[in-house]
N, CA, C and O atoms as a printed pandas DataFrame, in Angstrom:
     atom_number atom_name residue_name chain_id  residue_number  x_coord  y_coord  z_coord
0              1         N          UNK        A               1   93.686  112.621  106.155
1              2        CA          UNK        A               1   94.755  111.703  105.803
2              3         C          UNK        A               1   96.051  112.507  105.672
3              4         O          UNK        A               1   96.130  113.612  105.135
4              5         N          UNK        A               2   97.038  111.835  106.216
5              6        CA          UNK        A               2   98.352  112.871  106.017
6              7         C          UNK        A               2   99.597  111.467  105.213
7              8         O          UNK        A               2   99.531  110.259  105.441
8              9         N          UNK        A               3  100.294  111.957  104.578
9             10        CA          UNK        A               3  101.403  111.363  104.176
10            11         C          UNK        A               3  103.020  111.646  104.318
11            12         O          UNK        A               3  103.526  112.712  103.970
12            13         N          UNK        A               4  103.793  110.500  104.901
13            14        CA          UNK        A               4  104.527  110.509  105.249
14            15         C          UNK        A               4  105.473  110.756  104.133
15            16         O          UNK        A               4  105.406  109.898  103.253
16            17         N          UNK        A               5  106.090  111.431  103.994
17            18        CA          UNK        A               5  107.196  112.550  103.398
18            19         C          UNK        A               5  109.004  112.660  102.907
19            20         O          UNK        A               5  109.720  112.873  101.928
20            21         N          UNK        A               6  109.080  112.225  104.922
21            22        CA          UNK        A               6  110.457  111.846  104.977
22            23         C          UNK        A               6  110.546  111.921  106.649
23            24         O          UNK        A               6  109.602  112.041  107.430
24            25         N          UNK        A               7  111.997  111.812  106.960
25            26        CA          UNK        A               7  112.399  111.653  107.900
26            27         C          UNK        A               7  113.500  112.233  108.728
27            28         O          UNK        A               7  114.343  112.655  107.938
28            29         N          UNK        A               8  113.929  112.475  110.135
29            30        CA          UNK        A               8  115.135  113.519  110.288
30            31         C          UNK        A               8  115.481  112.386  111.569
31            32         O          UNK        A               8  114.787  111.523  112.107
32            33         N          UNK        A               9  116.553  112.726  111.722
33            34        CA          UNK        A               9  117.441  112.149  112.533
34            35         C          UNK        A               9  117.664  113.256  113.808
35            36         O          UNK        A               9  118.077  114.406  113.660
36            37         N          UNK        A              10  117.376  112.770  114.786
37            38        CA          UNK        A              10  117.902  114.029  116.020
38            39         C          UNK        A              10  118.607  113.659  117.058
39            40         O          UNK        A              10  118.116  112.584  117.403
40            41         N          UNK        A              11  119.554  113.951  117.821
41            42        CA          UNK        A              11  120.361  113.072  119.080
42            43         C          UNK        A              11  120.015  114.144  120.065
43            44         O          UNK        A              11  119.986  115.373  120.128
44            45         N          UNK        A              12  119.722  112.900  120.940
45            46        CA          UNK        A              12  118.952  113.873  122.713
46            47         C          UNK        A              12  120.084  114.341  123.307
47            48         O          UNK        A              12  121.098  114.381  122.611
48            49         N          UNK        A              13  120.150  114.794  124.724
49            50        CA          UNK        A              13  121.241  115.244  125.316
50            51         C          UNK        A              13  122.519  114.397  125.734
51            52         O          UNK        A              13  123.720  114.629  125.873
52            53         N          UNK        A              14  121.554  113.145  125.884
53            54        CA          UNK        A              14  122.594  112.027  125.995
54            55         C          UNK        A              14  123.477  111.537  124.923
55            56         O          UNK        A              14  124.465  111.060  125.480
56            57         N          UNK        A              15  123.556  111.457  123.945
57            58        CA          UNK        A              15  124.181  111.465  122.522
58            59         C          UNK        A              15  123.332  110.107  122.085
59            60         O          UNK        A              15  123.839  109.471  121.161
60            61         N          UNK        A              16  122.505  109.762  122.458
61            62        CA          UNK        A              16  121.944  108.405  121.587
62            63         C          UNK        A              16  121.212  109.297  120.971
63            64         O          UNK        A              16  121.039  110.432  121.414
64            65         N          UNK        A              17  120.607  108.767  119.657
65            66        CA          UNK        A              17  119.827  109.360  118.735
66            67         C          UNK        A              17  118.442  108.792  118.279
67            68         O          UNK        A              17  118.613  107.641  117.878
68            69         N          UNK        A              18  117.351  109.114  118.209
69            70        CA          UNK        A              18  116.064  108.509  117.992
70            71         C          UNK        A              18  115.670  109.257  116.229
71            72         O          UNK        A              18  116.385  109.848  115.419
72            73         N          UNK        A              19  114.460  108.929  116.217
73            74        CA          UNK        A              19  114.245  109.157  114.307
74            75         C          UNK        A              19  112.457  110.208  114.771
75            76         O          UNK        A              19  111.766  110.184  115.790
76            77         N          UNK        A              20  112.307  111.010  113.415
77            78        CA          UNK        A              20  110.831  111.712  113.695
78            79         C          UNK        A              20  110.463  111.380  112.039
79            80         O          UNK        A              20  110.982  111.645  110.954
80            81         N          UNK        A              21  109.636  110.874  112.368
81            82        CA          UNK        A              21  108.406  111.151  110.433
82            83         C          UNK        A              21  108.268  112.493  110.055
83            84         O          UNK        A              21  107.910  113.324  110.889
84            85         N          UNK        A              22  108.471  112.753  109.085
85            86        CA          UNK        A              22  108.017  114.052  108.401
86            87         C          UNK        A              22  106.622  113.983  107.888
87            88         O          UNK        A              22  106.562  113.443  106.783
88            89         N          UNK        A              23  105.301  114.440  108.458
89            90        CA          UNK        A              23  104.379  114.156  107.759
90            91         C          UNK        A              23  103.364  115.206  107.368
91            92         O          UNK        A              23  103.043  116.115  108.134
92            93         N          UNK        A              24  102.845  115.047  106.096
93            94        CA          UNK        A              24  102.206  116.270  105.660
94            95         C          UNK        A              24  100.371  115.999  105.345
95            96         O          UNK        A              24   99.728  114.981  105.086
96            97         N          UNK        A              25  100.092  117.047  105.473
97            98        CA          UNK        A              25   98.639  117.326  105.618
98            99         C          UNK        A              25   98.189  117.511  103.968
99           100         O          UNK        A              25   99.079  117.355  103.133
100          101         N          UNK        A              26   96.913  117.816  103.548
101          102        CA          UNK        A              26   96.329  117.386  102.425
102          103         C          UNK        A              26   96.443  119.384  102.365
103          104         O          UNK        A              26   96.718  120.150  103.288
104          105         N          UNK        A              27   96.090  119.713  100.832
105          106        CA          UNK        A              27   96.583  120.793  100.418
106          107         C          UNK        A              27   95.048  121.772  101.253
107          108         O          UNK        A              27   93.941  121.503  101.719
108          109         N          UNK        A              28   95.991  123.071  101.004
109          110        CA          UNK        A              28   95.077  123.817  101.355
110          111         C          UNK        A              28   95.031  125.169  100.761
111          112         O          UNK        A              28   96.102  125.663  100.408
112          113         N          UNK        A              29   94.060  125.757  100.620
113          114        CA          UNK        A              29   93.875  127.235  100.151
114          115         C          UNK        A              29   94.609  128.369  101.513
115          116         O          UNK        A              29   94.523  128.191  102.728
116          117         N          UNK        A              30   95.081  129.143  101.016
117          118        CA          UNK        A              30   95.820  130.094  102.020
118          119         C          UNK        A              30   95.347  131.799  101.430
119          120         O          UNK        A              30   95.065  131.794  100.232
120          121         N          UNK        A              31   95.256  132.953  101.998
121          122        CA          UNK        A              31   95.450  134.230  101.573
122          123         C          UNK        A              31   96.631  134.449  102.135
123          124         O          UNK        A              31   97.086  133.858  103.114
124          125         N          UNK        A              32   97.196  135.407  101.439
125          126        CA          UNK        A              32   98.236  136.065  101.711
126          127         C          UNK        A              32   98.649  137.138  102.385
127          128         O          UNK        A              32   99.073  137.989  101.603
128          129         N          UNK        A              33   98.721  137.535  103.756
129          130        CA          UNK        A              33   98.457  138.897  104.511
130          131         C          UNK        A              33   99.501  139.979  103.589
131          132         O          UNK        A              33   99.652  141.065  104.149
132          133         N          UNK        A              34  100.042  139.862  102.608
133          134        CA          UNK        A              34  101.064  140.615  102.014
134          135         C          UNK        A              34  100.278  140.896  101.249
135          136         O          UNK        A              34   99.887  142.042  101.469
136          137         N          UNK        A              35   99.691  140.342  100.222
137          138        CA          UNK        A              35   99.665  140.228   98.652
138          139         C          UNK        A              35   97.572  140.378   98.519
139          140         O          UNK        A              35   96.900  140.969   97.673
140          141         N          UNK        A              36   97.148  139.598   99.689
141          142        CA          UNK        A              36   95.573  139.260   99.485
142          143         C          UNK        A              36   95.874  138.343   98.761
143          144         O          UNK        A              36   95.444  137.429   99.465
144          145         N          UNK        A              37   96.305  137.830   97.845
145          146        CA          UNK        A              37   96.131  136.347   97.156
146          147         C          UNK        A              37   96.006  135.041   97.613
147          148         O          UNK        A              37   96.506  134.474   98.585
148          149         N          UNK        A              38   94.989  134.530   96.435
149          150        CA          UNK        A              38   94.886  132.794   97.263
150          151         C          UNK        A              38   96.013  131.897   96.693
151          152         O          UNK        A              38   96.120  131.784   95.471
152          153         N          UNK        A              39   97.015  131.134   97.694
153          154        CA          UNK        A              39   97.945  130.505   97.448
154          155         C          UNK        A              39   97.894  128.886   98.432
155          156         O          UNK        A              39   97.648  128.665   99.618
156          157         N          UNK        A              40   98.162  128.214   97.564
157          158        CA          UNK        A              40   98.068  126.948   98.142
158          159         C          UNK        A              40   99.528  126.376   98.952
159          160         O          UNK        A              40  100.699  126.575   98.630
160          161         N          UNK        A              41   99.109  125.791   99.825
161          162        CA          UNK        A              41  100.066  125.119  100.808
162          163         C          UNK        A              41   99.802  123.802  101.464
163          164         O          UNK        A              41   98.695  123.268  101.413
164          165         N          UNK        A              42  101.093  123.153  102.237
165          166        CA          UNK        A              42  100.346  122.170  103.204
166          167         C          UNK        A              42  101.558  121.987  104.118
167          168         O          UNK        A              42  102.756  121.913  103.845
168          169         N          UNK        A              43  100.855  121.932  105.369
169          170        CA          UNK        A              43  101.481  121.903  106.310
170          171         C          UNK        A              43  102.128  120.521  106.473
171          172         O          UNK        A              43  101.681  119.518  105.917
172          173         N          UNK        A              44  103.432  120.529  107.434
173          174        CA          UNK        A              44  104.157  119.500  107.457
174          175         C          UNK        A              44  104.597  119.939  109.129
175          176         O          UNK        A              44  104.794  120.945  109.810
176          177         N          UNK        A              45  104.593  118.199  109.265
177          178        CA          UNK        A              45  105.472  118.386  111.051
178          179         C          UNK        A              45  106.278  116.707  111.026
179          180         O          UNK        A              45  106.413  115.784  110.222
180          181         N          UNK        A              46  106.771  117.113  112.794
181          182        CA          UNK        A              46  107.385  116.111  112.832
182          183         C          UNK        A              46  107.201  115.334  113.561
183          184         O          UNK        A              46  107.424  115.838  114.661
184          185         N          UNK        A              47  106.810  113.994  113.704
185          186        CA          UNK        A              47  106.573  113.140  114.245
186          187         C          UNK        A              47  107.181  112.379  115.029
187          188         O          UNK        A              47  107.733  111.423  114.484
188          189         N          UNK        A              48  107.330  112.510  116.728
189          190        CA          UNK        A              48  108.650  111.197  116.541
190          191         C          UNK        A              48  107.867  109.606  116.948
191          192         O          UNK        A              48  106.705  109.306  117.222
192          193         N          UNK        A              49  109.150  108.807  116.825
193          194        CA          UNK        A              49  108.796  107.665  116.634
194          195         C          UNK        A              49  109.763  106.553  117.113
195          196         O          UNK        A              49  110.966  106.802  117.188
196          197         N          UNK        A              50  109.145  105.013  117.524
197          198        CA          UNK        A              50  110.317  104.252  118.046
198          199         C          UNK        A              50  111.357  103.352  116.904
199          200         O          UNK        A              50  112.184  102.509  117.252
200          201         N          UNK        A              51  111.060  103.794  115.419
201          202        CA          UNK        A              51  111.533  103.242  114.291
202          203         C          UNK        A              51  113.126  103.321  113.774
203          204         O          UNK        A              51  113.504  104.480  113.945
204          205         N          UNK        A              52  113.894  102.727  113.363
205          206        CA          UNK        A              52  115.148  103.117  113.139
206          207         C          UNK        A              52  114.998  103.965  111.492
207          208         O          UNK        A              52  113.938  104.378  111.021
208          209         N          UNK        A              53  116.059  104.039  110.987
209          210        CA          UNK        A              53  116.469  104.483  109.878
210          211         C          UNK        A              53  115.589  103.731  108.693
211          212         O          UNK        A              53  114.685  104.065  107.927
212          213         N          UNK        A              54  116.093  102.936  108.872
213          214        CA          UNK        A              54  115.824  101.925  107.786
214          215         C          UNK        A              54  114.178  101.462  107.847
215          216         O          UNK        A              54  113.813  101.043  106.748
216          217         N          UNK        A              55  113.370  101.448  108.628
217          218        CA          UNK        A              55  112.075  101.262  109.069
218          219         C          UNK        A              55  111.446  102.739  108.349
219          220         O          UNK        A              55  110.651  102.709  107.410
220          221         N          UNK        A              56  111.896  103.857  108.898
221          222        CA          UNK        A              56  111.320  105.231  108.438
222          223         C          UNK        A              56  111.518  105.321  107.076
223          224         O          UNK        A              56  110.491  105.512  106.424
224          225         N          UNK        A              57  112.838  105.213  106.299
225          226        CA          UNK        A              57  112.860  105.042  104.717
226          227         C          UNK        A              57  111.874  103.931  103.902
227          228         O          UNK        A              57  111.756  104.055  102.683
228          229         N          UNK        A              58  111.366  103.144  104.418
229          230        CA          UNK        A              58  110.781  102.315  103.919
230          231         C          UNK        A              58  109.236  103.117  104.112
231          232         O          UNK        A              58  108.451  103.109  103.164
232          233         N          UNK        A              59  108.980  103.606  105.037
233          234        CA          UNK        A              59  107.591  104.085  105.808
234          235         C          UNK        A              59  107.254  105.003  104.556
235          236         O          UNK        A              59  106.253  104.670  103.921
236          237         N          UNK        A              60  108.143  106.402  104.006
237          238        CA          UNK        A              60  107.920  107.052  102.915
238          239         C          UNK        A              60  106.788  106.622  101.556
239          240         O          UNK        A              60  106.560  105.741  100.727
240          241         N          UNK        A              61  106.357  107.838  102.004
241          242        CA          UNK        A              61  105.183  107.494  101.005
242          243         C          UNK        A              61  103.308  106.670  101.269
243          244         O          UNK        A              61  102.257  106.355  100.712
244          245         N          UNK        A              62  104.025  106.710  102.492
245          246        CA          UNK        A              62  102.543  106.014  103.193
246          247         C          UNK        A              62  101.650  106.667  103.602
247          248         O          UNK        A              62  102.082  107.521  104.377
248          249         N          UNK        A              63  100.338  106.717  103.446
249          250        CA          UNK        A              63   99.541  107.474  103.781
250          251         C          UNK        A              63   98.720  107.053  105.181
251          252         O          UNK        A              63   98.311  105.893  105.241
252          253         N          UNK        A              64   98.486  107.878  106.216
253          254        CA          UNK        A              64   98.231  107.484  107.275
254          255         C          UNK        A              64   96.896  108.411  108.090
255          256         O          UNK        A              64   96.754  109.608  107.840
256          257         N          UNK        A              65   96.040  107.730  109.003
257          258        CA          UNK        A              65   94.865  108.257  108.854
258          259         C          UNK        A              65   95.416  109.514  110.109
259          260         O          UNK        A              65   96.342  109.516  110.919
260          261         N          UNK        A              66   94.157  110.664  109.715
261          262        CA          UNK        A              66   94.670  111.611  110.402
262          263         C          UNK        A              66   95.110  113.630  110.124
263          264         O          UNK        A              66   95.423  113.931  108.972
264          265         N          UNK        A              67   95.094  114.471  110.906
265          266        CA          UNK        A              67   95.106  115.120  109.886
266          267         C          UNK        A              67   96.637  116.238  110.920
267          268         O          UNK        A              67   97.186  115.912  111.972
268          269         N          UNK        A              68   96.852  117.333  110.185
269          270        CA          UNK        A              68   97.572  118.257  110.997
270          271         C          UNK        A              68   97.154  119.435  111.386
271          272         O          UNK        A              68   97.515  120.266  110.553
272          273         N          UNK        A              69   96.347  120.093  112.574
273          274        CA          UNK        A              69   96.335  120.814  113.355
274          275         C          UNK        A              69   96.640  121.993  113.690
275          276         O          UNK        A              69   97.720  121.928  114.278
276          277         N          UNK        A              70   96.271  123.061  113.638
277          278        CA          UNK        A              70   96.558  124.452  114.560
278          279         C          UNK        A              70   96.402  124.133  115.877
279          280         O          UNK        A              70   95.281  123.703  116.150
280          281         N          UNK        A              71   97.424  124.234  117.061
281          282        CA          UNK        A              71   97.113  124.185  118.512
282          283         C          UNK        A              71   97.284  125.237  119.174
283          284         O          UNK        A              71   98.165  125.790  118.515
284          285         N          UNK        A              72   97.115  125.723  119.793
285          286        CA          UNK        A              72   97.170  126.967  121.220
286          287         C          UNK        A              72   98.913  126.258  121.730
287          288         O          UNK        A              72   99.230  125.161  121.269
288          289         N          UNK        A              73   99.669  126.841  122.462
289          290        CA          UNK        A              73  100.699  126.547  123.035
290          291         C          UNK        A              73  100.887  127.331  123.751
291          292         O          UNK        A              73  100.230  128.358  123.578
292          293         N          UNK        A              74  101.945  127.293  125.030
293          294        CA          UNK        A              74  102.958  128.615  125.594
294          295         C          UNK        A              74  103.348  129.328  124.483
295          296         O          UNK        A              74  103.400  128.959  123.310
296          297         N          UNK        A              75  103.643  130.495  125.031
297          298        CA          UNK        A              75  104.392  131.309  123.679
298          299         C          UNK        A              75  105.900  130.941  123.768
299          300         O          UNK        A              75  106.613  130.546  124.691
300          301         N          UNK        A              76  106.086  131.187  122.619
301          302        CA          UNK        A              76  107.678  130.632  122.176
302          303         C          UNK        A              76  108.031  131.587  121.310
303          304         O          UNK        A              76  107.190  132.200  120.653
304          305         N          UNK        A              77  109.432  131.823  121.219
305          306        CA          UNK        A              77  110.210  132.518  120.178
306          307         C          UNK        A              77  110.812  131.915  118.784
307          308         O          UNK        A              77  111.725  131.092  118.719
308          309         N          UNK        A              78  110.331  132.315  118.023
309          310        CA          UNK        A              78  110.829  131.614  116.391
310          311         C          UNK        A              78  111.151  132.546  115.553
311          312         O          UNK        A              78  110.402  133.451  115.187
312          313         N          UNK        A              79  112.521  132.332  115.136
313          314        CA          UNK        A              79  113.133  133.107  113.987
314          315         C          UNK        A              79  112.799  132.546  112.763
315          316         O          UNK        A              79  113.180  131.478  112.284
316          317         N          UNK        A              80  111.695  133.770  112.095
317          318        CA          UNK        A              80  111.923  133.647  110.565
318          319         C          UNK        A              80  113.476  132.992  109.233
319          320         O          UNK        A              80  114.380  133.621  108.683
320          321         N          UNK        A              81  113.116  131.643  109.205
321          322        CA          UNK        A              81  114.055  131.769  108.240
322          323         C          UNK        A              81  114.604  132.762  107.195
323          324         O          UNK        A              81  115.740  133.052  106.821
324          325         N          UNK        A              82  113.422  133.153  106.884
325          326        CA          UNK        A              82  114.459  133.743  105.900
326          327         C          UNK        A              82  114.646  135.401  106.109
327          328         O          UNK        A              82  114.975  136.145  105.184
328          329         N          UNK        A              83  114.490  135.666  106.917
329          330        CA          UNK        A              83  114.693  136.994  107.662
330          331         C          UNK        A              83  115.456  137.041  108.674
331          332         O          UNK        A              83  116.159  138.006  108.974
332          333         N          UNK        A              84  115.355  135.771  109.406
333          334        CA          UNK        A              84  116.030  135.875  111.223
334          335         C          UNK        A              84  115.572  136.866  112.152
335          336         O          UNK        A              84  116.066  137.223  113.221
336          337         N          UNK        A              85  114.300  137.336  111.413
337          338        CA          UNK        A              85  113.622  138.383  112.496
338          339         C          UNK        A              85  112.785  137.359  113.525
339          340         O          UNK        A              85  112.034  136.501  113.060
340          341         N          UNK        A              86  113.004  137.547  115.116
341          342        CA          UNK        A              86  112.687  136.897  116.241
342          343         C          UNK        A              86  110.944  137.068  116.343
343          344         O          UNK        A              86  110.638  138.230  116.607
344          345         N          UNK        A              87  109.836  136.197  116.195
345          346        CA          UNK        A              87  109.114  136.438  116.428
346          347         C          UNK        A              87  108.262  135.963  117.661
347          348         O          UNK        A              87  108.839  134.964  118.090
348          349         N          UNK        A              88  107.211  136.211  118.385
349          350        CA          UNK        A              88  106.950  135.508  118.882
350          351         C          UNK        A              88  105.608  134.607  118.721
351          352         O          UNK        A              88  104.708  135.215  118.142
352          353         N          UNK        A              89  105.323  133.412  119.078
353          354        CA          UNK        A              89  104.021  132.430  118.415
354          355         C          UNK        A              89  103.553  132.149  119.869
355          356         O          UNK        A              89  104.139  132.454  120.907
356          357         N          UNK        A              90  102.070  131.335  119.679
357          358        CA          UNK        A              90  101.270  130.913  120.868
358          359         C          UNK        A              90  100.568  129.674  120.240
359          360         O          UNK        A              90   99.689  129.000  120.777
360          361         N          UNK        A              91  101.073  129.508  119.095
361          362        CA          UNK        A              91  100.241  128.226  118.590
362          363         C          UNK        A              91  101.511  127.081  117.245
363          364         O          UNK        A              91  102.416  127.478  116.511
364          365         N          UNK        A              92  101.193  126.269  117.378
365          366        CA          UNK        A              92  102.098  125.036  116.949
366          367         C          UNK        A              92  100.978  124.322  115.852
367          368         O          UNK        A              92   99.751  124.371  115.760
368          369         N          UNK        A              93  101.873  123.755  115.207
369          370        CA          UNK        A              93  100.794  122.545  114.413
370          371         C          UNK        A              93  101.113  121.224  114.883
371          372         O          UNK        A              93  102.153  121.121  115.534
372          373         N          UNK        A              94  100.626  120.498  114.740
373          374        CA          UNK        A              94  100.510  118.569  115.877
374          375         C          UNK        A              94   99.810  118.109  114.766
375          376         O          UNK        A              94   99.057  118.705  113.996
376          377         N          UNK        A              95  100.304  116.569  114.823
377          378        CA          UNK        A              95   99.439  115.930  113.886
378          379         C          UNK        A              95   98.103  114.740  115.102
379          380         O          UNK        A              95   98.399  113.837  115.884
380          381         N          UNK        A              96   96.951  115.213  114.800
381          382        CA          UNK        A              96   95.963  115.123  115.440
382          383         C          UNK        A              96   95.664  113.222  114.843
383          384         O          UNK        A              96   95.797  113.190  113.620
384          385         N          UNK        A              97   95.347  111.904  115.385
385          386        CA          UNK        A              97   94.518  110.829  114.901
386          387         C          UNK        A              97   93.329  111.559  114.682
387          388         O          UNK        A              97   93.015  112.714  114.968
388          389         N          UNK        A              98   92.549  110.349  113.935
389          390        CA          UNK        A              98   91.094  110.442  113.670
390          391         C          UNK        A              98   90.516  110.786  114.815
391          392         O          UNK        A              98   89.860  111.822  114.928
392          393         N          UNK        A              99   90.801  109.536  116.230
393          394        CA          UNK        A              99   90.018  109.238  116.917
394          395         C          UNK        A              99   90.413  110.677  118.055
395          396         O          UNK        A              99   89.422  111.130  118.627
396          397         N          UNK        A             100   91.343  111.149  118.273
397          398        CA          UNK        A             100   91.280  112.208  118.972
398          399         C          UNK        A             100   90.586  113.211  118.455
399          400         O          UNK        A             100   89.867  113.710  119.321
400          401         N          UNK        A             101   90.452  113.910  117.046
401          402        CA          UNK        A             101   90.011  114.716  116.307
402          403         C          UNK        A             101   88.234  114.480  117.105
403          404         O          UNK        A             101   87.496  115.330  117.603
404          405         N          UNK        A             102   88.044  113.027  116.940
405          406        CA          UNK        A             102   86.491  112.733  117.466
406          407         C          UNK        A             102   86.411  113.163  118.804
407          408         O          UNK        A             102   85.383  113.838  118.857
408          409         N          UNK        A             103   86.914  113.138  119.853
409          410        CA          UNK        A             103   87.074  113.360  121.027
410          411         C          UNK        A             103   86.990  115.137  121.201
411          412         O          UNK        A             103   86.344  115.703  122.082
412          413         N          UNK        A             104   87.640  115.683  120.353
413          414        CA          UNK        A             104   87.848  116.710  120.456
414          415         C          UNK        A             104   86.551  117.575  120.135
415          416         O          UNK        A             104   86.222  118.592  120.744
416          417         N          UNK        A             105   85.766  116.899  118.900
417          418        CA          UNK        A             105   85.420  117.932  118.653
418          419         C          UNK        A             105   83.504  117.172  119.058
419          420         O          UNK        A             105   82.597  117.635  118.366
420          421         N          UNK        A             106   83.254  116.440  119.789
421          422        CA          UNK        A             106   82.263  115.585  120.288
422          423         C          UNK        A             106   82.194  115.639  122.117
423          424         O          UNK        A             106   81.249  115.231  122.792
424          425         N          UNK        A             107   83.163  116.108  122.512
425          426        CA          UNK        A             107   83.230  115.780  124.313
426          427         C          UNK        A             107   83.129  117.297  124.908
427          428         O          UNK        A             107   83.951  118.086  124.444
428          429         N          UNK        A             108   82.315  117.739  125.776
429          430        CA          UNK        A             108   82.267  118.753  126.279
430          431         C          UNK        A             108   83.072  119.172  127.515
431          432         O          UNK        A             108   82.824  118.697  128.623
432          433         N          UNK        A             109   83.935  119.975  127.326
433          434        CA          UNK        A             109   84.824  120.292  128.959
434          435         C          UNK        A             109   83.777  120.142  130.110
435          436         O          UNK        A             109   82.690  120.708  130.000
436          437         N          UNK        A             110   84.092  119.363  131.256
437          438        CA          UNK        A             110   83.238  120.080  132.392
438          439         C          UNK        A             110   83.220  121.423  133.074
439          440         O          UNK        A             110   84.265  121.987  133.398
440          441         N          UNK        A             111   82.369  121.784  133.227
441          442        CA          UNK        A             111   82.072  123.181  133.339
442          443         C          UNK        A             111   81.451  123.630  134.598
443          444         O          UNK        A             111   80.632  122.900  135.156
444          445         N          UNK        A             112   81.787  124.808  135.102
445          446        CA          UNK        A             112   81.210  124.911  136.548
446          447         C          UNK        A             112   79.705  125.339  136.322
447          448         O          UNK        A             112   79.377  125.536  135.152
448          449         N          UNK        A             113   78.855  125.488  137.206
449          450        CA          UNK        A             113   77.608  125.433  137.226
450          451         C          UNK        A             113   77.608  126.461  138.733
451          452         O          UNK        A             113   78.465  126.205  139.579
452          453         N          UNK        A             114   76.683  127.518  138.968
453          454        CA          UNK        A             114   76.553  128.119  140.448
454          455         C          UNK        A             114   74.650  127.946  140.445
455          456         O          UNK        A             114   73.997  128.294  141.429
């Protein structure tokens, strides 16, 4: 289950502007590669969506089935906030449905055979 959080406003290249859910995942235990300590967190992403302003402010606070994800990706470059040191990543978080989660983890790739 993930809950919706909040909301951001973004304008495409064209200057019209569409809306994304902010939605967050249920808590989790973390270690710390610095420290070794267990510290709790929860991941958050962004969702977009065909909702206006006023639809997404109202949406807040709703809990929705589903969870948020570690994915594989292209690699990409991301600057540490609070460092601005350039790093590079190969994996993203996505917010996964139930029913894909089932798919995913129930369906076997086809596979070659000789």
């Amino acid at each position: 289950m993930v809950k919706i959080v909040g909301f951001k406003t973004f304008e495409r290249k064209n200057g019209s502007e569409f809306c994304a859910l902010i939605v967050q995942g249920g808590i989790e235990a973390v270690k710390s590669r610095e420290t070794g300590r267990t510290y709790f967190t929860a991941r958050k992403v962004n969702v977009s969506c065909t909702f206006d302003e006023e639809m997404c402010e109202s949406l807040i606070g709703s809990d929705f089935p589903g969870s948020i994800q570690k994915v594989q990706v292209d690699a990409y470059e991301y600057a540490i906030p609070e460092t601005g040191e350039m790093v590079t990543l190969t994996h993203s978080y996505q917010y996964v449905s139930e029913e894909e989660n089932v798919v995913k983890n129930n369906v076997v790739e086809k596979e070659l055979v000789l």
